[in-house]
C-alpha positions in Angstrom: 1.1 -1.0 20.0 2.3 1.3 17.1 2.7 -0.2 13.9 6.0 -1.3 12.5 8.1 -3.1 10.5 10.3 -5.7 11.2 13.3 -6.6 8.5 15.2 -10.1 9.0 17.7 -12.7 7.4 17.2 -16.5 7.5 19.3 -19.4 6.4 22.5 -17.5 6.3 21.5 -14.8 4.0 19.6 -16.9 1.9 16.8 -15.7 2.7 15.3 -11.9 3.5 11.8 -11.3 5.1 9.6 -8.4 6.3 6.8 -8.4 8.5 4.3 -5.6 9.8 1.4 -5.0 11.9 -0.4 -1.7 10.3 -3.6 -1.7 12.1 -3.3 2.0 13.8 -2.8 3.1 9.5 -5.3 1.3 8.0 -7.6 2.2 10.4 -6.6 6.0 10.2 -7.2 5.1 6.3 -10.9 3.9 6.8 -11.9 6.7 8.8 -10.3 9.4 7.0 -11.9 7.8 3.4 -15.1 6.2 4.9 -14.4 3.0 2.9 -16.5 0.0 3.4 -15.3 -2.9 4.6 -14.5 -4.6 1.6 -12.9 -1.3 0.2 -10.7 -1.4 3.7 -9.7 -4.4 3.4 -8.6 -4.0 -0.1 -6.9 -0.7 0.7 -5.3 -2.2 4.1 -3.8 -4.9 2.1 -2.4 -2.4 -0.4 -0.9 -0.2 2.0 0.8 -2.6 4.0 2.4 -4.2 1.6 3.8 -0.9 -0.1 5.3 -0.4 3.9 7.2 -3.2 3.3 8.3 -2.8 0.0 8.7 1.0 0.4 12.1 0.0 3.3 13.0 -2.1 0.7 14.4 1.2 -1.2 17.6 2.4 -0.1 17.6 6.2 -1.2 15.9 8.7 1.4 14.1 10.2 -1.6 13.0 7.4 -3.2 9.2 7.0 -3.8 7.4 3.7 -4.8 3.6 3.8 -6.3 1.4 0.5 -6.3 -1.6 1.6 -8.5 -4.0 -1.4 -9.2 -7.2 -0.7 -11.6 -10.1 -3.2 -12.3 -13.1 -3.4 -13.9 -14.8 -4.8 -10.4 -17.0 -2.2 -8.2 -14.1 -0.8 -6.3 -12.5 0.6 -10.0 -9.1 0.9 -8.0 -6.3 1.6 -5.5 -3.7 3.9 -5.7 -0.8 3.9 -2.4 2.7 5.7 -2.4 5.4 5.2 0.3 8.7 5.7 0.8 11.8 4.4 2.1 10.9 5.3 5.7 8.1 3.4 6.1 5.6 6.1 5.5 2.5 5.4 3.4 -0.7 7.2 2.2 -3.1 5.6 -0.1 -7.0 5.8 -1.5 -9.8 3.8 -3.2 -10.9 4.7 -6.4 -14.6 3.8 -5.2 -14.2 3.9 -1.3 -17.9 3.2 -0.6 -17.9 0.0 -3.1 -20.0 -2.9 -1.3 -20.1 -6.5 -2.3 -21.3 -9.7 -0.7 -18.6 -12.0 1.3 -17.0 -14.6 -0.7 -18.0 -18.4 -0.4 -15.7 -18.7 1.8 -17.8 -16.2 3.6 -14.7 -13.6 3.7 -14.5 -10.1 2.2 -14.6 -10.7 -1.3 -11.3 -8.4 -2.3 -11.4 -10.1 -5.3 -14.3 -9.8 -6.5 -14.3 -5.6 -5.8 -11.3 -5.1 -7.7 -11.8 -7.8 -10.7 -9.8 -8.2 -13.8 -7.6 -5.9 -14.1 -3.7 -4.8 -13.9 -1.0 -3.9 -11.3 1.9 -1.4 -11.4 4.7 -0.8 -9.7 6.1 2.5 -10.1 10.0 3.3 -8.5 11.3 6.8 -8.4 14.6 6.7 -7.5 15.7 10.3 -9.0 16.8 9.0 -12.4 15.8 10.6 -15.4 13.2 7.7 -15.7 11.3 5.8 -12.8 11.3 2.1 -13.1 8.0 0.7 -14.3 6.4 -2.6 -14.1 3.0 -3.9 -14.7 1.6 -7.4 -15.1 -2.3 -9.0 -15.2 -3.9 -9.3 -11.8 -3.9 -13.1 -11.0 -6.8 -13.1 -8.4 -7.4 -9.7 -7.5 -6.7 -10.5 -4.1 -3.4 -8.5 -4.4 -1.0 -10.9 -2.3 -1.1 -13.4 -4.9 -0.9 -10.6 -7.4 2.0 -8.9 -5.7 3.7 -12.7 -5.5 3.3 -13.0 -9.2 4.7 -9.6 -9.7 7.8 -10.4 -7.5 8.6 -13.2 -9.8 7.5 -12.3 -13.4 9.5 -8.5 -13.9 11.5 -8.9 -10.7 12.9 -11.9 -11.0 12.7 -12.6 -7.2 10.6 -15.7 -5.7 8.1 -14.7 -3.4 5.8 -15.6 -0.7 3.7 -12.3 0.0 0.8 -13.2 2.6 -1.7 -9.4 3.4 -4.7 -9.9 5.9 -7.2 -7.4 7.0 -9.7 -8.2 9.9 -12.6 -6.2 10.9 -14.8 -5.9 14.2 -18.3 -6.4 13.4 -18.8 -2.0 13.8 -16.5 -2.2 10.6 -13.8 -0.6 12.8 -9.9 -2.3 12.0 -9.1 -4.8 14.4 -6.2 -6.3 12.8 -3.9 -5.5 9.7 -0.5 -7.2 8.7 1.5 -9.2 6.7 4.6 -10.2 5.4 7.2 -10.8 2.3 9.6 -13.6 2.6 11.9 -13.7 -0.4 14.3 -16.3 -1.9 18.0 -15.2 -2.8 19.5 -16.5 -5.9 22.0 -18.4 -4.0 19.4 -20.0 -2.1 19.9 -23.8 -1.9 17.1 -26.8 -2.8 17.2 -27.8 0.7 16.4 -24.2 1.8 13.7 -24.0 -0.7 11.9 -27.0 0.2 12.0 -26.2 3.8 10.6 -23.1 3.3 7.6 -24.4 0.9 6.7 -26.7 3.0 5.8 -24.4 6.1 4.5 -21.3 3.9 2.2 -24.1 3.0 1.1 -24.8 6.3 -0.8 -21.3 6.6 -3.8 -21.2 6.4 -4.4 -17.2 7.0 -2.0 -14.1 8.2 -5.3 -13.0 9.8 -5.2 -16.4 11.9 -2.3 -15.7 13.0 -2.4 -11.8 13.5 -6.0 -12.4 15.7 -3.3 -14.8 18.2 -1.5 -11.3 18.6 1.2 -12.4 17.3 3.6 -9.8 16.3 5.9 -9.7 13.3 8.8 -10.9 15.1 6.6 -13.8 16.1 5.2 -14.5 12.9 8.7 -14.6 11.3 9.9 -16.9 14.2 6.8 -18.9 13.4 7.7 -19.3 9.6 11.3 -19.4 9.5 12.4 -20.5 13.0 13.8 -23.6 12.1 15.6 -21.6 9.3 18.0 -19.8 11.7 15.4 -16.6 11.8 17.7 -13.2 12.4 15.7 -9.8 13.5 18.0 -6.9 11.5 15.8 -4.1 12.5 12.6 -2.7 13.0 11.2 0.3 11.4 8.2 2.4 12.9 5.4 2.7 9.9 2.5 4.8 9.7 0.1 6.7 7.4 1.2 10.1 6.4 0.5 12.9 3.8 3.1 15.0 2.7 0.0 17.6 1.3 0.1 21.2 1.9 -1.7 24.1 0.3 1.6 24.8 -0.9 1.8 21.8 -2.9 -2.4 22.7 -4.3 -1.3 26.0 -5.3 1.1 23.9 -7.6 -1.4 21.9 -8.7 -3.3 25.0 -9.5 -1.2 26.9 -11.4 0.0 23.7 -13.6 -4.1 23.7 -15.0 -2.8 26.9 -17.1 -3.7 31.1 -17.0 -7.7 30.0 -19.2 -9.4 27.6 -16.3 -7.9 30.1 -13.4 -9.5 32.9 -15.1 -13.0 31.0 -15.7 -12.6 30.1 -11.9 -12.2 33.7 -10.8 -15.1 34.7 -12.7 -17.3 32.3 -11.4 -16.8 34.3 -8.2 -16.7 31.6 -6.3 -14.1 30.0 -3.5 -12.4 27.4 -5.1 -12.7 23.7 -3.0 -9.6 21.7 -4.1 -9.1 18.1 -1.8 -6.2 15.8 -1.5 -7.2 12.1 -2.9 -4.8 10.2 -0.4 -6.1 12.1 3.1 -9.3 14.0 2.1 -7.8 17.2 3.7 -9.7 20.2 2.4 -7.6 23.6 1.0 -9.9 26.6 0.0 -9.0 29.4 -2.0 -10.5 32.4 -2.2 -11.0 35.0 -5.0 -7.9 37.2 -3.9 -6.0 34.2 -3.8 -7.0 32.7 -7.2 -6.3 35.9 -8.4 -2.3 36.3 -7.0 -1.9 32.8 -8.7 -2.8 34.2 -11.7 -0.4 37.0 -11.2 2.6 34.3 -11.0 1.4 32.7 -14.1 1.3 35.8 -16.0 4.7 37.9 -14.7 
């Protein structure tokens, strides 16, 4: 089944949720990076909740960033989406390795550590929206819910699962972001407490197959659950050598020059889907030519 994601309303508009299964992109992510499976499930969780939050954007050109940076083995993530569901992300440290957790899970945690998370919105103003705050655990759904409330303003219930087969392939990847409107009522509120509470992991219920319009009819049936619509998601670069020729010519006329001289074809690859552009001499050299004209 292709991944996707499915938006929905509950209790009369007082409520908004999103749910997604992303296993076909967080396993393209793996392979492509070669993370471990600590650094997959880390990156897996990242990605799938920037999906989500990505269709939460209503401008065709808007682009969110979710960079998270720790002191723990894994150093970092870095994923970018945008409003159509389209996500591309890395590790900082793909190959970072770390014993399970007591619980005798992937310790997520523990690879990313102390640390901070930011939420970057481009929405074509002069200025993006930034927000950052303190991880809480590390484990980036509980960071993500703290994030939702402290500079958003909006109570949360984020719940990200990653599971793996034991050859360290993807087997299943999901989640979802239930979220409480202003207007929501007590009665609402408690209702809904009460039966987050009663999960006990999104990887439980992702390895019944359950599919995001299950798992929201699971959660919030008893809340009048409504399906709005469901958006295909995936994992996509939007690279070119186009774009690395930019990149080139933004380092200045001086480190072109030493490159040329160093007679040597220049290796330049993409952090976010390890594609490889090479340029040659002659090509170095008609960069430089647009740099000086």
């Amino acid at each position: 089944m292709a991944d996707y994601i499915v938006r929905a309303s509950a209790a009369e508009g007082q409520i908004r949720a999103f749910a997604a299964t992303t296993r076909e992109l967080v396993e393209h992510a793996r392979s492509v990076h070669e993370t471990s499976p600590v650094a997959t499930a880390a990156l897996g969780r990242l990605l799938t909740a920037g999906a989500m939050m990505g269709i939460m954007m209503k401008g065709d050109k808007d682009i969110l960033t979710l960079q998270i940076k720790g002191d723990g083995p894994l150093r970092g993530l870095t994923v970018t989406t945008n409003s159509k569901g389209l996500v591309k992300g890395y590790a900082y440290n793909p190959e970072a390795m770390l014993p399970p957790s007591p619980k005798g899970k992937l310790d997520v945690g523990g690879a990313i550590g102390n640390g901070t998370l930011s939420v970057i919105k481009d929405m074509g103003l002069k200025e993006p929206y930034s927000g950052q705050i303190n991880l809480v655990s590390g484990e980036i759904a509980e960071d993500l819910t703290y994030y939702f409330a402290a500079s958003e303003q909006v109570p949360s219930a984020v719940a990200l699962g990653v599971l793996m087969n034991k050859n360290n392939t993807v087997k299943r990847a999901g989640g979802f972001i239930i979220q409480l409107m202003p207007f929501a009522e007590e009665e609402v509120i408690s209702k809904l407490e009460e039966k987050i509470s009663e999960i006990t992991a999104i990887t439980h219920l992702l390895d019944q197959d359950m599919t995001p319009e299950m798992i929201l009819e699971h959660i919030l049936g008893d809340l009048g659950v409504k399906i709005l619509d469901r958006t295909p998601t995936a994992f996509e670069c939007d690279c070119s050598k186009e774009r690395v020729e930019k990149a080139i010519i933004s380092i200045g006329e001086k480190d072109i020059k030493e490159m040329i001289e160093d007679n040597e074809t220049v290796e330049v690859n993409c952090q976010f889907c390890s594609e490889h552009y090479h340029f040659s001499i002659d090509e170095l050299k008609d960069i430089l030519k647009q740099i000086i004209k």
